[in-house]
N, C-alpha and C positions, 0 to 999 in steps of 0.2 A: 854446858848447854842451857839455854834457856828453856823456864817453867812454861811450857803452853799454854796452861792454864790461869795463869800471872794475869791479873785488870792493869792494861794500860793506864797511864797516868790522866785524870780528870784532862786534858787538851794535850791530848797525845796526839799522834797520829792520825789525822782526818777528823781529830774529834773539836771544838772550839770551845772553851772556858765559857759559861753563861757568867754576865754580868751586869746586875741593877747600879748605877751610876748613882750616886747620892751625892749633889756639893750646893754650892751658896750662891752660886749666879756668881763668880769670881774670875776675871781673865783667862787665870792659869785654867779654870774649870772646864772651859770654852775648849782652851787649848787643847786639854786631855782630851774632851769628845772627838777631837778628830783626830785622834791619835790613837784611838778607843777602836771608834769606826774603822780606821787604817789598818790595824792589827789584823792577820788572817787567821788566827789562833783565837780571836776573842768574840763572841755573839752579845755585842749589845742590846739587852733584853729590855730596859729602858730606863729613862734617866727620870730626876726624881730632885729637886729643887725644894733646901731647908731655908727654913726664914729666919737664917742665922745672924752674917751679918752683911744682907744684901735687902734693898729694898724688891718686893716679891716681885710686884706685878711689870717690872722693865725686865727683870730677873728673865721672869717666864718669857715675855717675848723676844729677848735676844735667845733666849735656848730655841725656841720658835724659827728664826729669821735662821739662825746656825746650820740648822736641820735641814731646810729648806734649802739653805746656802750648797750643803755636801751632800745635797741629794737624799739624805734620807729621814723624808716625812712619816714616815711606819714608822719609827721608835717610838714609844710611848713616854710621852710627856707628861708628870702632872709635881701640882706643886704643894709640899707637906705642909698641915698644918700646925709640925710643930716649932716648937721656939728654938734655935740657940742662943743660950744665953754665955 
């Protein structure tokens, strides 16, 4: 018999995984967000663009245009200032 008392798993049952996105403005990156989005298990909390090795500022506006693209403009966008090197 199951513990009653037992904590469901973090995106159990009704529940959704919270998740801060962090990548480099990267094709495959692009891909994931809507794949991210798509998941009904997963709450895209918001995404978050490193100045790794992507130039920033087309960076930020293709994640921009993406959002827009799949409908959802409430993710929060912003772009880190820091380095990868």
């Amino acid at each position: 018999m199951a513990d009653p008392t037992a904590h469901p798993p973090a995106a159990g049952r009704g529940r959704k995984l919270p998740v801060l996105f962090i990548h480099d403005a990267a094709i495959d990156d692009f891909i994931a967000t809507m794949l991210l989005v798509a998941m009904p298990n997963v709450d895209l909390k918001g995404i978050v663009i490193a100045d790794a090795d992507c130039v920033p500022q087309p960076g930020i506006d293709a994640a921009n245009r993406l959002q827009q693209f799949i409908g959802r403009p409430d993710i929060p966008l912003a772009l880190s200032e820091s380095r990868g090197w």
